[in-house]
N, CA, C and O atoms as CSV, one atom per row, in Angstrom:
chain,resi,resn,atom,element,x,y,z
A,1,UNK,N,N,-9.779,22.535,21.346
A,1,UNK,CA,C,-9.594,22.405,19.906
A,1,UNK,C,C,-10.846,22.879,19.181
A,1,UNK,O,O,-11.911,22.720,19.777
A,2,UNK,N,N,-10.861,23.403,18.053
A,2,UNK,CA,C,-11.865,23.957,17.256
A,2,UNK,C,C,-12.357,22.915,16.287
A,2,UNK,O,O,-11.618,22.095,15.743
A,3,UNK,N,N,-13.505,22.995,16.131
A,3,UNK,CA,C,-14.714,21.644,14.931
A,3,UNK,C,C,-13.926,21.356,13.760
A,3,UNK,O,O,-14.341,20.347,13.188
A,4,UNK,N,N,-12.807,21.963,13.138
A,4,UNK,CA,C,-12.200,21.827,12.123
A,4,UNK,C,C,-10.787,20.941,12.611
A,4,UNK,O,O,-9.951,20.339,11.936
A,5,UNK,N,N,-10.847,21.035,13.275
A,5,UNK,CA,C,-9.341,19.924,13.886
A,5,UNK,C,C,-9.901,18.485,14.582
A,5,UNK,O,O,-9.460,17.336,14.564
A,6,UNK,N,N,-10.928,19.027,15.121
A,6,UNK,CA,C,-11.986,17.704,15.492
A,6,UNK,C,C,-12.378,16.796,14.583
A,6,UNK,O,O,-12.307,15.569,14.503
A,7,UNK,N,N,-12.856,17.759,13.840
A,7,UNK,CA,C,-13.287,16.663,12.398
A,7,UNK,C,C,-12.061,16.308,11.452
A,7,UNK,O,O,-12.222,15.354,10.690
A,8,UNK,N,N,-10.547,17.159,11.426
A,8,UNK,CA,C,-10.051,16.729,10.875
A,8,UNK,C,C,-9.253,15.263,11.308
A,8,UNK,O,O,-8.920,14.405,10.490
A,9,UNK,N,N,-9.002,15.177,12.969
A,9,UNK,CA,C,-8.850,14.412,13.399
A,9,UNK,C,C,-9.801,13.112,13.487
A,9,UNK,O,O,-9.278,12.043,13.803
A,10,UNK,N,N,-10.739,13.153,13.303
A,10,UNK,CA,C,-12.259,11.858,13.185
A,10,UNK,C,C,-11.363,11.587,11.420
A,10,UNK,O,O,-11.080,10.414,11.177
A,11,UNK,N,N,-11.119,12.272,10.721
A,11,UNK,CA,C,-11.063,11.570,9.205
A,11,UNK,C,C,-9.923,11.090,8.889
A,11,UNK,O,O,-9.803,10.339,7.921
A,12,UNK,N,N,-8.939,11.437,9.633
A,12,UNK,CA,C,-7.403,10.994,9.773
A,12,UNK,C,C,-7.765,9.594,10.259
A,12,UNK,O,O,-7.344,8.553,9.755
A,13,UNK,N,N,-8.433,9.673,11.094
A,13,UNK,CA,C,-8.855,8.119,11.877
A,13,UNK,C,C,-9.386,6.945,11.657
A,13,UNK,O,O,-9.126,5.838,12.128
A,14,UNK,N,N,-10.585,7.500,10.467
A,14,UNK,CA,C,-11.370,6.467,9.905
A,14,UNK,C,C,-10.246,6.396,9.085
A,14,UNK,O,O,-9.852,5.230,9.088
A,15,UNK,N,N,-9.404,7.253,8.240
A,15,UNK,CA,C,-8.503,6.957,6.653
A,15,UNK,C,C,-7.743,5.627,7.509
A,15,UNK,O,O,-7.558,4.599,6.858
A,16,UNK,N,N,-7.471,5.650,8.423
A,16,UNK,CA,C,-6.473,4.581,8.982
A,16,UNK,C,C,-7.350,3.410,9.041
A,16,UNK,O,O,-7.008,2.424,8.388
A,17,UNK,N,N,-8.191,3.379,9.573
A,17,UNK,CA,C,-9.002,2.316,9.768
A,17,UNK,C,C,-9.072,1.566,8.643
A,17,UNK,O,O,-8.662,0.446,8.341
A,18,UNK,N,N,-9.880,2.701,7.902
A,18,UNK,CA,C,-9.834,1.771,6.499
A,18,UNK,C,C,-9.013,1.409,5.564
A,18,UNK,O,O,-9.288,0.462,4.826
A,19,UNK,N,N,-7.886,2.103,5.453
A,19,UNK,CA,C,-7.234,1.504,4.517
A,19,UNK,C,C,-6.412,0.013,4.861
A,19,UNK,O,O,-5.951,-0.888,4.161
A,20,UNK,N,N,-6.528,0.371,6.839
A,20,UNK,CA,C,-5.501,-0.961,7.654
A,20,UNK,C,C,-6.556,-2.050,7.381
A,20,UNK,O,O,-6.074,-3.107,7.788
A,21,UNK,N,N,-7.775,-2.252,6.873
A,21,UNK,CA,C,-9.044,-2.958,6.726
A,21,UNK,C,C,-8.660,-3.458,5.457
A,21,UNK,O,O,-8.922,-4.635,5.209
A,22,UNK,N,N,-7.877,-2.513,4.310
A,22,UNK,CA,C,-7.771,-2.773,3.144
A,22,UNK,C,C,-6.696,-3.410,3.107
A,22,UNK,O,O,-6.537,-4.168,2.151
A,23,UNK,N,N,-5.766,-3.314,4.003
A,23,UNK,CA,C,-4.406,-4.217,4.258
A,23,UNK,C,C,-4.729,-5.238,3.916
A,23,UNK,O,O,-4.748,-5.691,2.771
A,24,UNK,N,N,-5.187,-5.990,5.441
A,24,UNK,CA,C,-5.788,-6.757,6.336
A,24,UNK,C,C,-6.960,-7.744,4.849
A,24,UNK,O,O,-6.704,-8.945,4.761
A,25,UNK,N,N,-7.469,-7.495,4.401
A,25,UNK,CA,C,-8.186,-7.958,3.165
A,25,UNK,C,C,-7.151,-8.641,2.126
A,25,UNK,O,O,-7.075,-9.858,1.954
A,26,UNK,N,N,-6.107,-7.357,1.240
A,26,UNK,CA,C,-5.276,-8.229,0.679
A,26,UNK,C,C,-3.887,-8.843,1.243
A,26,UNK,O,O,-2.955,-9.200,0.523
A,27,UNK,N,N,-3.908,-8.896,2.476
A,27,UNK,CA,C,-3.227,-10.219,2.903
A,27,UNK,C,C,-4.273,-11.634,2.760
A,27,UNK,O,O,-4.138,-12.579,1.983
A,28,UNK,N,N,-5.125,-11.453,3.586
A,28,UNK,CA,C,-5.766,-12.806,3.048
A,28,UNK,C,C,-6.007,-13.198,1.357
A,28,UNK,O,O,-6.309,-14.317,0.941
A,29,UNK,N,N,-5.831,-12.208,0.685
A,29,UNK,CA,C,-6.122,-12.713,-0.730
A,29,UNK,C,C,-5.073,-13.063,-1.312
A,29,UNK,O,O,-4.881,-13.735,-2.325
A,30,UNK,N,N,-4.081,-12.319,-0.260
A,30,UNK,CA,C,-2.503,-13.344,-0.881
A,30,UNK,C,C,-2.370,-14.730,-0.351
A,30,UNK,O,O,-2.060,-15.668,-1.085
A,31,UNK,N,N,-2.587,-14.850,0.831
A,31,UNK,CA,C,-2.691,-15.947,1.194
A,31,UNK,C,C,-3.589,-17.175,0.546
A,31,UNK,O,O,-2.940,-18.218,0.460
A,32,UNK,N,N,-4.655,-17.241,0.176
A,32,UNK,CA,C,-5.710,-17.787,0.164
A,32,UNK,C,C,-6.088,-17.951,-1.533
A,32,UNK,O,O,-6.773,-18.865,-1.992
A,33,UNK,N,N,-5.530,-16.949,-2.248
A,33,UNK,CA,C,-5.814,-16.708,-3.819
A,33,UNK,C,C,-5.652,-18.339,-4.201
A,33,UNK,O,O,-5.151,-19.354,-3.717
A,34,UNK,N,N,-6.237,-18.013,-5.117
A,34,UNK,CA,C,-6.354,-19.499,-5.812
A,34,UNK,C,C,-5.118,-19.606,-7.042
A,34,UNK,O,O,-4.572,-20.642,-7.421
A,35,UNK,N,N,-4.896,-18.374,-7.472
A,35,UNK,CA,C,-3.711,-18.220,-8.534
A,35,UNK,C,C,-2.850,-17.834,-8.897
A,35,UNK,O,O,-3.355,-17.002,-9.652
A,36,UNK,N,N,-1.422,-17.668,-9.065
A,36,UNK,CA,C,-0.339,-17.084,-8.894
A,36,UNK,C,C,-0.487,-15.315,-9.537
A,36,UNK,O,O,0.277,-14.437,-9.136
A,37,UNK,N,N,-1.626,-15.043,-10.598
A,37,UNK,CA,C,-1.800,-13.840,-10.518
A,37,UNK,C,C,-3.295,-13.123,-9.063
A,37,UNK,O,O,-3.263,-11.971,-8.630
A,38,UNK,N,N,-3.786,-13.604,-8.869
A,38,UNK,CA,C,-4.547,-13.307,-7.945
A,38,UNK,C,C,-3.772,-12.723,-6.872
A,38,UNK,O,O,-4.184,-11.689,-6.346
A,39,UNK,N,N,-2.182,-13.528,-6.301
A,39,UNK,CA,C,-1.372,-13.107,-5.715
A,39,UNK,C,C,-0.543,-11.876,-6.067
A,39,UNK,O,O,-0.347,-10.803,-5.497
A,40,UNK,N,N,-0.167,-12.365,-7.103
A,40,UNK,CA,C,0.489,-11.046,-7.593
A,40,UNK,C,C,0.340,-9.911,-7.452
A,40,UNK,O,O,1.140,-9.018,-7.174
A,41,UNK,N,N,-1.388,-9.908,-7.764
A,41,UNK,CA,C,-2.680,-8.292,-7.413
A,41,UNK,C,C,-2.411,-8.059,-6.126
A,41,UNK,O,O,-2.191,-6.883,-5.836
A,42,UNK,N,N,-2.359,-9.018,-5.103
A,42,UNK,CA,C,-2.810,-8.725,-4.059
A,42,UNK,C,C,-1.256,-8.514,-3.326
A,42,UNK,O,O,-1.363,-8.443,-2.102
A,43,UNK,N,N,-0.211,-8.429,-3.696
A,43,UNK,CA,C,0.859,-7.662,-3.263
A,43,UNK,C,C,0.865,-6.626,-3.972
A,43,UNK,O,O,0.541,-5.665,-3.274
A,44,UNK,N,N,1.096,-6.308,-5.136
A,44,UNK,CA,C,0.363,-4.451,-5.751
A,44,UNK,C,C,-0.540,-4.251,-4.869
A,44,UNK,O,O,-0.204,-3.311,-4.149
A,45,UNK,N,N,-1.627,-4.733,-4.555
A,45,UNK,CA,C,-2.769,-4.036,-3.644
A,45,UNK,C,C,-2.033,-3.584,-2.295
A,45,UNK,O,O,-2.104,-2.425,-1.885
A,46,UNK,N,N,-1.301,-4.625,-1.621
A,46,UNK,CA,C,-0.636,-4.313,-0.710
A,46,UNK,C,C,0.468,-2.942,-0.878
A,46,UNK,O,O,0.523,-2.055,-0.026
A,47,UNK,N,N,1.148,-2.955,-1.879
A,47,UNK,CA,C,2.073,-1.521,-1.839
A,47,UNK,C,C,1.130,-0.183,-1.674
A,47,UNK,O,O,1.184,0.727,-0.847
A,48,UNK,N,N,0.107,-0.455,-2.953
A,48,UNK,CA,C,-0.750,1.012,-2.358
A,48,UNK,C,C,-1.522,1.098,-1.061
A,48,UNK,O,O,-2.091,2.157,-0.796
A,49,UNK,N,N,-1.572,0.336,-0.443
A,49,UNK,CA,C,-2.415,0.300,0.635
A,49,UNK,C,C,-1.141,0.776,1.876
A,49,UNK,O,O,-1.427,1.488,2.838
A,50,UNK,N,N,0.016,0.325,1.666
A,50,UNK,CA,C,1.327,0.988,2.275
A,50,UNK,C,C,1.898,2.051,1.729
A,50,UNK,O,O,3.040,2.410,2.017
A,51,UNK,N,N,1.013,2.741,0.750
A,51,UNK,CA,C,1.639,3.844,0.267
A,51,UNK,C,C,0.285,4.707,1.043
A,51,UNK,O,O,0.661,5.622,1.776
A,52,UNK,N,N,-0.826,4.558,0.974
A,52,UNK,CA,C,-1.869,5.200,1.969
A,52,UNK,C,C,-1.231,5.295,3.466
A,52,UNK,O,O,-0.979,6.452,3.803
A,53,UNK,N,N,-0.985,4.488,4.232
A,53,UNK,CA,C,-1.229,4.371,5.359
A,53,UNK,C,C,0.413,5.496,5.546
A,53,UNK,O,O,0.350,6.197,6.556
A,54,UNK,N,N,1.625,5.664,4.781
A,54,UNK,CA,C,2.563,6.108,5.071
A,54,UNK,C,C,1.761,8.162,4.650
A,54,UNK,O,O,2.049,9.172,5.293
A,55,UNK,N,N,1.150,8.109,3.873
A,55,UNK,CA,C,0.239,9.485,3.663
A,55,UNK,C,C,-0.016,10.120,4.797
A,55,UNK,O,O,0.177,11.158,5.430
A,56,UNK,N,N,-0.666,8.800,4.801
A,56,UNK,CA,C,-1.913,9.112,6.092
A,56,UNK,C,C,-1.231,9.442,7.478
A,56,UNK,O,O,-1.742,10.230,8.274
A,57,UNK,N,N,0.136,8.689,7.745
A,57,UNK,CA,C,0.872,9.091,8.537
A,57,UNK,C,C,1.644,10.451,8.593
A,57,UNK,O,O,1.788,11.087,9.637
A,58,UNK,N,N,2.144,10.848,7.334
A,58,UNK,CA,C,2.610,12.214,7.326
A,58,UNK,C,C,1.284,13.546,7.728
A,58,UNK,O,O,1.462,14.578,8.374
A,59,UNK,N,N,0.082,13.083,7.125
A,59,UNK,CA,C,-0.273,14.224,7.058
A,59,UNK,C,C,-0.777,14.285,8.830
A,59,UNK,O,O,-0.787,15.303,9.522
A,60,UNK,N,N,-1.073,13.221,9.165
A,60,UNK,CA,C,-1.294,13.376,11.084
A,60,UNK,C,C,0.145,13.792,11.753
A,60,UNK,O,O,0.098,14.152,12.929
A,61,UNK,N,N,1.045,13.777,11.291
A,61,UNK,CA,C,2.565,14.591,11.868
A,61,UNK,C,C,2.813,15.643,11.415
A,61,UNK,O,O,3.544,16.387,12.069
A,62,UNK,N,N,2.215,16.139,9.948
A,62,UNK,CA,C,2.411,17.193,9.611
A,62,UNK,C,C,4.000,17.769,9.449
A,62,UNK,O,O,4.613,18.772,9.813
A,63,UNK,N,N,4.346,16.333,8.562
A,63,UNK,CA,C,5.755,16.619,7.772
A,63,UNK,C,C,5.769,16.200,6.558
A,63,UNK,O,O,4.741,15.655,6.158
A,64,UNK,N,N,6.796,16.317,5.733
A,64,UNK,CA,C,7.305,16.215,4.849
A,64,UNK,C,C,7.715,14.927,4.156
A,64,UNK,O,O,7.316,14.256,3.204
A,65,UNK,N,N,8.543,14.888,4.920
A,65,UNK,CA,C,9.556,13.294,4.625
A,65,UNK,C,C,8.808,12.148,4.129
A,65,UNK,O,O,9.197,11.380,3.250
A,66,UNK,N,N,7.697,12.091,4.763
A,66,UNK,CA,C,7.013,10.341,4.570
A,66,UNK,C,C,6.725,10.887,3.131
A,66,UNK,O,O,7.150,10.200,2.202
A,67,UNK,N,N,6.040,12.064,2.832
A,67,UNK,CA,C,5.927,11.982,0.919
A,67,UNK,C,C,6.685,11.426,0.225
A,67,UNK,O,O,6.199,10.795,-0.713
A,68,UNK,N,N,8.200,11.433,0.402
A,68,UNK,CA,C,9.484,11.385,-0.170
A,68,UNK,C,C,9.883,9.601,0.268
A,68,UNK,O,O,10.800,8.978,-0.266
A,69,UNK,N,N,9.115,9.131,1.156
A,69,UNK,CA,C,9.398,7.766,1.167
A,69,UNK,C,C,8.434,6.969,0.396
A,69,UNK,O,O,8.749,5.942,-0.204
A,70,UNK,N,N,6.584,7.752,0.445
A,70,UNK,CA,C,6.413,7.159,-0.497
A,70,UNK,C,C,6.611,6.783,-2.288
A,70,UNK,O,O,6.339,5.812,-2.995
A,71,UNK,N,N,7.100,7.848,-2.466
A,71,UNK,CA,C,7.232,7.581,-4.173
A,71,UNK,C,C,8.919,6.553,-4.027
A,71,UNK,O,O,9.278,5.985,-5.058
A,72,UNK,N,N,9.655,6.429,-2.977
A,72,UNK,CA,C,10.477,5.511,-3.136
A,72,UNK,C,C,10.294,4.221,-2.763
A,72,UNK,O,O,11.225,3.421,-2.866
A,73,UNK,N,N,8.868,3.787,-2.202
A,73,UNK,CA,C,7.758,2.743,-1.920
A,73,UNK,C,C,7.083,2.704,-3.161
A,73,UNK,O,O,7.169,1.524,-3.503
A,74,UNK,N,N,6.367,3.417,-4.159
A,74,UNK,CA,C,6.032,2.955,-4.828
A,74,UNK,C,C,7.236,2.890,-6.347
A,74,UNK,O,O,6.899,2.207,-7.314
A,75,UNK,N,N,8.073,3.371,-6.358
A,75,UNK,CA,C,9.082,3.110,-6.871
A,75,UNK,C,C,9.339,1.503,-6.808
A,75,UNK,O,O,9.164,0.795,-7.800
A,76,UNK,N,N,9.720,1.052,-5.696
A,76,UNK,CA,C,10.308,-0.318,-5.252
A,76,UNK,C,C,8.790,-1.632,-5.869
A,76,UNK,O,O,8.931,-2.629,-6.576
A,77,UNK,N,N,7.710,-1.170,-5.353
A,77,UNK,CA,C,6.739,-1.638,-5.804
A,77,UNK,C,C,6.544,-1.976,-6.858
A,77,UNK,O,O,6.353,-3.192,-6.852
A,78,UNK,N,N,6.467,-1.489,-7.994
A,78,UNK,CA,C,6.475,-1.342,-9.288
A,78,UNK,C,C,7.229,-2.147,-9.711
A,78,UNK,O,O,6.898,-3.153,-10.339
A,79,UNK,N,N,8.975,-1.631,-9.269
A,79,UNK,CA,C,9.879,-2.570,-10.058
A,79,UNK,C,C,9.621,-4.196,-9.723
A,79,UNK,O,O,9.731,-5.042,-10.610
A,80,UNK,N,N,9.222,-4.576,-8.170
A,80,UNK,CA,C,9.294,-5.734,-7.831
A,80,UNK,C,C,8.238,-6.301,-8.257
A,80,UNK,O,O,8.431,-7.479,-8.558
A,81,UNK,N,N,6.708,-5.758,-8.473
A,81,UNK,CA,C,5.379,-6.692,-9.181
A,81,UNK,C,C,6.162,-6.563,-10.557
A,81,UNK,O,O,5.812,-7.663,-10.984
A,82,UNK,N,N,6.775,-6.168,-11.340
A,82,UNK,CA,C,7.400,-5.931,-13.015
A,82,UNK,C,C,8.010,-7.581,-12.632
A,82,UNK,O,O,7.551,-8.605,-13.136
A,83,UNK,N,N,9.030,-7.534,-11.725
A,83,UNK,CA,C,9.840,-8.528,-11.958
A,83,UNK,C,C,9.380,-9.799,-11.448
A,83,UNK,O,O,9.851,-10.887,-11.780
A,84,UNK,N,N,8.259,-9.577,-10.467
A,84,UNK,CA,C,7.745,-11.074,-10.239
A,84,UNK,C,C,6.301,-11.761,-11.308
A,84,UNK,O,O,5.750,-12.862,-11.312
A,85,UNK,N,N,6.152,-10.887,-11.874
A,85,UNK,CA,C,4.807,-11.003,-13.009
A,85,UNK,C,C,5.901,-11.706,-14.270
A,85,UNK,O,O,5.453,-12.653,-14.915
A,86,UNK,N,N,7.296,-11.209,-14.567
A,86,UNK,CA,C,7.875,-11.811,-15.226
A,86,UNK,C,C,8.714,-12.770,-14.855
A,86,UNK,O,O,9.347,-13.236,-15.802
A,87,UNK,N,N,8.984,-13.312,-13.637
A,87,UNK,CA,C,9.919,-14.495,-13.052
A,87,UNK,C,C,8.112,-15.789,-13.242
A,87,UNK,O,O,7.973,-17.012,-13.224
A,88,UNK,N,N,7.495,-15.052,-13.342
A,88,UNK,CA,C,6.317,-16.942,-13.440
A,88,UNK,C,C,5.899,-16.482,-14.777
A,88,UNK,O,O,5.156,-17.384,-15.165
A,89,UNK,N,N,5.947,-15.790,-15.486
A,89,UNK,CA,C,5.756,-16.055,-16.804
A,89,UNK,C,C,6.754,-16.227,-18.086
A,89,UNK,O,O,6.381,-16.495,-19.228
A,90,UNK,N,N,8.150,-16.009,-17.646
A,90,UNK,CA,C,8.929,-16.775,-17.850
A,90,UNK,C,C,10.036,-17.427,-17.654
A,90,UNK,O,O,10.887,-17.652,-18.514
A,91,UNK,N,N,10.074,-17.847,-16.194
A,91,UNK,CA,C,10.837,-18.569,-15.215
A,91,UNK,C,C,12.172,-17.842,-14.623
A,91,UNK,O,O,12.844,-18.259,-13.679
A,92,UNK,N,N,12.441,-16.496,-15.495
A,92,UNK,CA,C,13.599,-15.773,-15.559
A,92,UNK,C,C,13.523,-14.022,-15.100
A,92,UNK,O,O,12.450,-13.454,-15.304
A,93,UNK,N,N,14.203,-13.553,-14.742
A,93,UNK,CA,C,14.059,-12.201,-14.211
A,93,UNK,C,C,14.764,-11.578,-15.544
A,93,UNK,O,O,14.167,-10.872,-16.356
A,94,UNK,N,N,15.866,-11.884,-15.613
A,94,UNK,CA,C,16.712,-10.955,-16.612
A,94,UNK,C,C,17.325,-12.007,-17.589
A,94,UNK,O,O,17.858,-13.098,-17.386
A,95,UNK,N,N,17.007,-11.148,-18.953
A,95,UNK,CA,C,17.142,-12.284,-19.937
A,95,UNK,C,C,18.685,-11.845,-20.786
A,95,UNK,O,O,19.123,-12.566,-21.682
C-alpha cells in the first residue's frame, strides 16, 4: 500500500476512536445528568455522534448508501429531540 492509503487508513481509525469516545461520554451524561434537559442534549449529542460514526463507516467501504441513511438518521433525530423537548415542557406531544 502507498503513504496515502496508510495515512488515510491511521485517520479513518482515530475518526472512529474518537467519535466512539464521544458516544461513550454522552451516554454517561444521559445517564448521570442531573436534568431532564442535560438529557435531552445528550441524546442530540448522541444522534450526531451516530451520524459520524455511520460517515465514517461509508467512507472506509467506499459507498454510497450510508450517506442516504444518514440524513434519514438525522431526519428521525430532529423530529424525536422536537418532540421530547416538547412532551416535558408541556406534558403533551400533539396539541
Amino acid at each position: 500500500m502507498s503513504l496515502a492509503q496508510d495515512l488515510m487508513n491511521g485517520t479513518l481509525i482515530l475518526g472512529f476512536v474518537i467519535v466512539s469516545l464521544a458516544q461513550v461520554m454522552a451516554m454517561i451524561r444521559l445517564v448521570i445528568g442531573p436534568s431532564t434537559g442535560d438529557r435531552i442534549l445528550a441524546l442530540d449529542t448522541m444522534v450526531i455522534n451516530a451520524i459520524g460514526l455511520v460517515v465514517l463507516l461509508g467512507i472506509s467501504q467506499g459507498t454510497r448508501i450510508y450517506f442516504e441513511v444518514t440524513l434519514i438518521i438525522a431526519m428521525l433525530g430532529f423530529v424525536s429531540t422536537v418532540a421530547y423537548a416538547r412532551f416535558v415542557l408541556r406534558g403533551d406531544i400533539i396539541e
